[in-house]
C-alpha positions in Angstrom: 0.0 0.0 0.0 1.4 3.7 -0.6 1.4 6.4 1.1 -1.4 8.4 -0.6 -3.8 5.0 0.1 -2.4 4.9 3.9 -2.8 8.6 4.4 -6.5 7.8 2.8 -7.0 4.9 5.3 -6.2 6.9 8.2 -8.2 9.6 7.2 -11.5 7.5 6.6 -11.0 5.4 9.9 -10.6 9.5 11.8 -13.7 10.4 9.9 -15.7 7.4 11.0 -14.8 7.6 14.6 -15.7 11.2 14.8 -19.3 10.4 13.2 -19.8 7.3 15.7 -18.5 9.5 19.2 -21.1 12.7 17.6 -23.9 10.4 17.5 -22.6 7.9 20.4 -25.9 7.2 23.3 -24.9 8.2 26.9 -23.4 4.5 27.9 -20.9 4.5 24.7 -20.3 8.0 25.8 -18.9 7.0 29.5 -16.5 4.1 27.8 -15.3 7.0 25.3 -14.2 9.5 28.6 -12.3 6.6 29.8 -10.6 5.8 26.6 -10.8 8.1 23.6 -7.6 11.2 22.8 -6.7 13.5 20.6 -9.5 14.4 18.0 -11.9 11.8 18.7 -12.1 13.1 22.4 -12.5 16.3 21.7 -15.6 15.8 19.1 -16.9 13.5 21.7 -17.1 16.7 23.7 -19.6 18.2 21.2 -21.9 15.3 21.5 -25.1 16.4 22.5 -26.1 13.7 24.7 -23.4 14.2 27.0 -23.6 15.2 30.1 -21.8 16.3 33.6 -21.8 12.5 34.4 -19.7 11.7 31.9 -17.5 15.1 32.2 -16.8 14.1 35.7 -15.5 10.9 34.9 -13.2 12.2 32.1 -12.1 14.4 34.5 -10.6 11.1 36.8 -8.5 9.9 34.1 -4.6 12.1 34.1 -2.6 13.4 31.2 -5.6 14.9 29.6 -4.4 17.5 26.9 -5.3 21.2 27.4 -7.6 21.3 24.5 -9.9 19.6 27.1 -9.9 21.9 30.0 -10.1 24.9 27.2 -13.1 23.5 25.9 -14.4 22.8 28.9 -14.0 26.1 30.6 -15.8 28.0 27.4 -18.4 25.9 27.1 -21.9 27.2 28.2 -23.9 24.0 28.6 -22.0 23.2 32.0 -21.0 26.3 33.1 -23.0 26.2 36.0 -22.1 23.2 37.1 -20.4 23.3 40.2 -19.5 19.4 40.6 -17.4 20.2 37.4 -15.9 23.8 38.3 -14.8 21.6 41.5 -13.1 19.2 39.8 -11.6 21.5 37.2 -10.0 23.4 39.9 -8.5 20.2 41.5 -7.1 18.5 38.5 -3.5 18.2 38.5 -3.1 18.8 34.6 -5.9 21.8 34.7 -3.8 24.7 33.5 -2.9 27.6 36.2 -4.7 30.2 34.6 -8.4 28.4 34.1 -8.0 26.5 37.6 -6.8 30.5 39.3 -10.7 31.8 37.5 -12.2 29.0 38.9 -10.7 29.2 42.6 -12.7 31.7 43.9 -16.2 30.6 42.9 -15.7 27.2 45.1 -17.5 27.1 48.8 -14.7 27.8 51.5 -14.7 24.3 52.6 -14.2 22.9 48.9 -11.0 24.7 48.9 -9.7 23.4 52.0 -10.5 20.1 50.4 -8.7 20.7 47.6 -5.5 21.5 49.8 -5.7 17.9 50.5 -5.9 16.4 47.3 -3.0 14.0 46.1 -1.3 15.4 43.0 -2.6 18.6 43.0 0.0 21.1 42.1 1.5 23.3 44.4 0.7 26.8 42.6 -3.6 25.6 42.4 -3.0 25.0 46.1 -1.4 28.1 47.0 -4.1 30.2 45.2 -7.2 27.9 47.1 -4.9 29.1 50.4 -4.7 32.8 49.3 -8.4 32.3 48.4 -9.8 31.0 52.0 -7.6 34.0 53.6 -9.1 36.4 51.8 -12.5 35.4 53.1 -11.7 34.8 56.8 -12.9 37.9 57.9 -16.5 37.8 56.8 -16.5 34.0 58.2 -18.8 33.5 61.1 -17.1 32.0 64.5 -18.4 28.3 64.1 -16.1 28.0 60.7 -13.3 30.0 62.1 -13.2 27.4 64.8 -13.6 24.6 61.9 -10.9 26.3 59.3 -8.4 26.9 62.6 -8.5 23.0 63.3 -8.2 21.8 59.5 -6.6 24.1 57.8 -3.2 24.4 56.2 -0.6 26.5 58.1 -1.0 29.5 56.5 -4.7 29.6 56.8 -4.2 28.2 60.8 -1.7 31.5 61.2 -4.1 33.3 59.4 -6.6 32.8 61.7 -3.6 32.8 64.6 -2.9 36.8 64.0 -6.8 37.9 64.2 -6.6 37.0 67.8 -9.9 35.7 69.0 -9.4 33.4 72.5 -11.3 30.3 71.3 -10.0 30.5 67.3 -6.6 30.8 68.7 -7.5 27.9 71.3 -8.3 25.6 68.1 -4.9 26.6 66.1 -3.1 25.7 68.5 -3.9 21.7 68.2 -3.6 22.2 64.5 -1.1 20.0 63.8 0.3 22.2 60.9 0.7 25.2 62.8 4.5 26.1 62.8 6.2 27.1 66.2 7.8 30.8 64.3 3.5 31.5 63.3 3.1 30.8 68.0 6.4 32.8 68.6 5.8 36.1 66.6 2.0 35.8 67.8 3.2 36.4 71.1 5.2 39.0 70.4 2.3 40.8 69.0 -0.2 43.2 69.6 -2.6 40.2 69.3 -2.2 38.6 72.2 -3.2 39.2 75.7 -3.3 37.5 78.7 -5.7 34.5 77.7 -4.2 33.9 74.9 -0.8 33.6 76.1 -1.9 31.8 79.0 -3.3 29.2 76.4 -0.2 29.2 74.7 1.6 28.2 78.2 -0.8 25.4 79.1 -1.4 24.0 75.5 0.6 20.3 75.9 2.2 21.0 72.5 3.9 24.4 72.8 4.5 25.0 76.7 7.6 22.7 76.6 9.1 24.5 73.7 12.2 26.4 74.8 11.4 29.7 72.5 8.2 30.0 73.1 8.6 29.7 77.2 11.1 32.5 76.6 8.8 34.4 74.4 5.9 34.3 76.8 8.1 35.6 79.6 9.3 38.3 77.3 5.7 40.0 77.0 4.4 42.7 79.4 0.9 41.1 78.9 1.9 37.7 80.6 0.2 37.1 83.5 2.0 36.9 86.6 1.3 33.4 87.7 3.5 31.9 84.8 6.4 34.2 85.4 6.5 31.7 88.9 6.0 28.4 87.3 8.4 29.3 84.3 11.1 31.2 86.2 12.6 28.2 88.1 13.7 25.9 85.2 15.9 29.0 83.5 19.8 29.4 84.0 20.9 32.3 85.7 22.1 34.3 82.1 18.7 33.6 80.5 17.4 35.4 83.7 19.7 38.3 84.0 18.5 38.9 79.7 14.9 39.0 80.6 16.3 41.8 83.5 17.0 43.5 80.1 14.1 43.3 78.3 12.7 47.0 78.2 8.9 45.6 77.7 8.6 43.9 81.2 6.5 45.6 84.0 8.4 46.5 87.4 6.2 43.8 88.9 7.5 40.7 86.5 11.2 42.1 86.9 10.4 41.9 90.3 9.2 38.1 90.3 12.6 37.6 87.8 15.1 39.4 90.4 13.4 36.9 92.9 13.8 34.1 91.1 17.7 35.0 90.7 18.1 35.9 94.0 16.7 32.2 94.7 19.4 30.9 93.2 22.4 32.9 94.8 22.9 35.0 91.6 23.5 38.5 91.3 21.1 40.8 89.7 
């Protein structure tokens, strides 16, 4: 066979498999989603008995080309659809730019969701993060207390710097939370004296070294942890908190105590 009768070949089998996925029913349409590429896949998206069904399970199979996602994103007969704007968003192949439009229009709790997914890329999940920050401040308390305890870190320190006593109670047994996000939110205007005092009985973070300094390094600790803290520090790490220009005469006082305990000089 020549070329010109191969080339002929190809073309007639193309044009027949294009005619059969335009007119395929809805059950030859699912076993196309899970098989079909190139051309034929894309016709198959123009068949007019498909529907989100079987766009949701093309959307489970990976290495779908872009032509896909583009086609799916301009299309008006699902664009509505929020099963499929979901799993748009949270395909790993989606490209940046139609997964970033889609982002915002997903429930605050989809996006945390989508933090979790296997595979998705990091940029999609940095824009859902970015995305749920942006909202927290029109959130009511019940899903501040729900985003605090599931949320990524930067959503958990998020929620960390506004400061309310039972949010920051629930960020603190996120395990995400980083111990810098619990250091510079004691050094902050933020906190006050229940918060800090959570800080120092949380099991997690009152045995960490920087952050028992960092709580005795705030004028808004409360006295009662200057006297459980104060004991188990050397001498130096007393005479710098003497330093510290923040204390209050009456915690200096409860540190020169605690030095004077000891036999050192202030």
């Amino acid at each position: 066979m020549n070329q010109t009768a191969k080339i002929a070949e190809i073309d007639q089998k193309l044009s027949h498999g294009l005619q059969r996925v335009l007119t395929a029913d809805k059950d030859e349409l699912f076993q196309v989603m899970q098989e079909a590429d190139g051309e034929i896949l894309l016709a198959a998206l123009r068949n007019r008995a498909l529907d989100e069904n079987h766009l949701l399970a093309l959307l489970k199979r990976r290495g779908l080309p872009e032509e896909v996602f583009t086609t799916l994103q301009n299309g008006r007969r699902f664009s509505e659809s929020y099963p499929l704007k979901f799993a748009l968003a949270g395909h790993p192949d989606t490209p940046s730019h139609i997964a970033s439009s889609l982002l915002p229009q997903l429930y605050i709790f989809d996006l945390i969701k989508l933090c979790s997914i296997p595979g998705v890329p990091p940029d999609q999940r940095l824009c859902a993060e970015r995305v749920v920050v942006q909202r927290l401040p029109g959130q009511p308390l019940g899903n501040k207390l729900t985003l605090a305890r599931r949320g990524t870190a930067a959503i958990a320190e998020a929620l960390l710097r506004e400061g309310l006593p039972p949010v920051v109670e629930a960020c603190l047994d996120n395990p995400h939370l980083r111990e810098g996000a619990v250091h510079q939110f004691i050094s902050s205007a933020a906190s006050n004296a229940e918060t800090i005092s959570m800080i120092a009985r949380n099991g997690r973070w009152k045995s960490k070294p920087n952050i028992r300094l960092a709580i005795l390094k705030n004028p808004r600790t409360p006295a009662v942890w200057f006297t459980l803290l104060l004991p188990g520090l050397p001498p130096a790490t007393l005479r710098e908190l003497l330093s510290v220009p923040r204390l209050t005469g009456a915690q200096k006082d409860l540190v020169r105590q605690a030095l004077n305990s000891r036999g050192g000089r202030v």
